[in-house]
C-alpha positions as CSV (number, residue, x, y, z in Angstrom):
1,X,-3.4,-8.7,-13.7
2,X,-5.7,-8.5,-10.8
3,X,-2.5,-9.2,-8.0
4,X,-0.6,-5.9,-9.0
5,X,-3.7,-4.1,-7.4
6,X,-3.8,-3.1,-4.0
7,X,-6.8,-5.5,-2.4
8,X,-10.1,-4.0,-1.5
9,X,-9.0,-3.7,2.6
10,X,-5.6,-1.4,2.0
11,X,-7.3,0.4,-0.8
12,X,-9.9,1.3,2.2
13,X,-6.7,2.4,4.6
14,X,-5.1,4.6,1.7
15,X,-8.6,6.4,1.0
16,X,-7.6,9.5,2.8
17,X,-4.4,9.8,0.9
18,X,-4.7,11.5,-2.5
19,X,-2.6,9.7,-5.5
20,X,-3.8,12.5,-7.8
21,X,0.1,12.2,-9.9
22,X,-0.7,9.0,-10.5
23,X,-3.2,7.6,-13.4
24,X,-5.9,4.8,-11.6
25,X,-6.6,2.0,-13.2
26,X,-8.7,0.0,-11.2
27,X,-11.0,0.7,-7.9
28,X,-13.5,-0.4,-5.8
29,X,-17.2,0.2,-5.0
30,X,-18.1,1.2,-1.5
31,X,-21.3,-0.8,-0.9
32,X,-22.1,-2.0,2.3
33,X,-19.9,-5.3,2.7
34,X,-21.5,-6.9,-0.9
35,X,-19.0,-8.8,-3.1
36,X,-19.4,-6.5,-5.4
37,X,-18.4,-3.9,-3.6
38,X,-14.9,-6.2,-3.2
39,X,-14.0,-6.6,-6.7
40,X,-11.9,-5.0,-8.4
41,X,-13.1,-3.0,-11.6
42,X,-11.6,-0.9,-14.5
43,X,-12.5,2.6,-15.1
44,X,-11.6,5.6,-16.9
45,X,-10.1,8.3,-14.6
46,X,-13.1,10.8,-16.0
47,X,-15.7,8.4,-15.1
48,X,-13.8,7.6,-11.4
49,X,-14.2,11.8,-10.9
50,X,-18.1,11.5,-11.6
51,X,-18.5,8.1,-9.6
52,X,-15.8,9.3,-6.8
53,X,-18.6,9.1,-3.5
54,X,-18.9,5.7,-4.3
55,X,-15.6,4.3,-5.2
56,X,-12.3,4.1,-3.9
57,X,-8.9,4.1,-5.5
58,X,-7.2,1.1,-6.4
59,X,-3.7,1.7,-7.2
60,X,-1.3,-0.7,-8.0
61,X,1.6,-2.0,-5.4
62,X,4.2,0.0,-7.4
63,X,2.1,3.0,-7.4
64,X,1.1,3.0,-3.9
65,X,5.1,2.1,-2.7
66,X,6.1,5.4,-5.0
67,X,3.4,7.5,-4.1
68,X,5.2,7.1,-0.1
69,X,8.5,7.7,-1.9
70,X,7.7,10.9,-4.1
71,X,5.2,12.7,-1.3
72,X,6.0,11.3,1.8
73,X,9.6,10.7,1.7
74,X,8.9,7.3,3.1
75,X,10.8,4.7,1.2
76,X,10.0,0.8,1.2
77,X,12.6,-2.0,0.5
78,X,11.7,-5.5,0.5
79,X,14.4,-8.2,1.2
80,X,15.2,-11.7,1.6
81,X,16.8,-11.9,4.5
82,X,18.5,-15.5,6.2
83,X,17.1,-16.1,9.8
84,X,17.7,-19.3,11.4
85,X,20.6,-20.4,9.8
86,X,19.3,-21.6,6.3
87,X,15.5,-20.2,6.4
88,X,15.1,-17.5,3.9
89,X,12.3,-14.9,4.7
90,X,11.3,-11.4,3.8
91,X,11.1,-8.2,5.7
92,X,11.2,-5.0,5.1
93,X,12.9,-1.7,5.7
94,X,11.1,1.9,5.8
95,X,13.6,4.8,6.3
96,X,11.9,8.2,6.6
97,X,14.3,10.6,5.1
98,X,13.5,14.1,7.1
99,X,12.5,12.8,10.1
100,X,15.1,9.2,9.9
101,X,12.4,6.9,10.9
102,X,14.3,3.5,10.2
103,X,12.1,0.5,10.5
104,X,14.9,-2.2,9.8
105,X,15.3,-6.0,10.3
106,X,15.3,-6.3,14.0
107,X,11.8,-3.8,14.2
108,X,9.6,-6.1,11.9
109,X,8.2,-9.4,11.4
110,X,9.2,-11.7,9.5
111,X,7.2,-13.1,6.5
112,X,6.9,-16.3,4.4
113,X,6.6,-14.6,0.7
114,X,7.2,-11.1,-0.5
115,X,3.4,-10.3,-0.7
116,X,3.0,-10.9,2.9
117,X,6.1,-8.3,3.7
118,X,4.6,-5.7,1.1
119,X,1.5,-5.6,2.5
120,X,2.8,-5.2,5.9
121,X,5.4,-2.5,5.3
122,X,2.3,-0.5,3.4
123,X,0.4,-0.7,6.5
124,X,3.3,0.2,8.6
125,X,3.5,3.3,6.4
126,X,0.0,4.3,7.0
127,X,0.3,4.0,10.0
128,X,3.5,6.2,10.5
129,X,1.8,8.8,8.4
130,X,-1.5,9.0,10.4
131,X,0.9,9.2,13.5
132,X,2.5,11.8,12.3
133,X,-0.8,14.2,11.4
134,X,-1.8,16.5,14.4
């Protein structure tokens, strides 16, 4: 169950974002760089409110991928995508509805697994939003 989380590093680069629609079910303690402070614990959302200066969010992938959708209108699609003849690999696509931001096939990386490509277009989202911000 642990892998549908967001790791410890993007839930640090989402902090600023609020995912207030969206029930937590995990997060994070901000301690210094302790292993503790990197693994991933359950919590009650009442609890997270009371402990919130000392944890972060950690949503899940889905959640995190809709949140972009629903209050960013940022949307993320993985792919498979044949490069080199016969090698398969994944990418992914960001389109930005209002402002038609297309990150497509020719403006990414390629990656070995779908992990790899979700992480990346997250980031890529981030960063588009920070960009964006005055």
């Amino acid at each position: 169950m642990k892998n549908q989380f967001v790791p410890y590093e993007i839930a640090i680069a989402l902090k600023e974002f609020r995912f207030d629609d969206f029930k937590m079910f995990g997060w994070y303690v901000m301690e210094d760089d302790s292993e503790f402070g990197k693994s991933l614990h359950t919590i009650d959302d009442r609890l997270f409110r009371f402990l919130a200066g000392y944890c972060v969010k950690a949503p899940l992938w889905q959640q995190v991928i809709d949140y972009f959708r629903t209050k960013h209108n940022i949307v993320i699609e993985l792919t498979r995508f044949e490069h080199r003849d016969t090698i398969v690999e994944w990418v992914y696509i960001i389109e930005k509805w209002d402002d038609n931001i297309i990150t497509d096939y020719y403006d990414c990386e390629h990656f070995d697994t779908y992990e790899e490509a979700r992480e990346a277009a997250i980031l890529k989202a981030v960063e588009i939003i920070k960009n964006k911000k005055p």
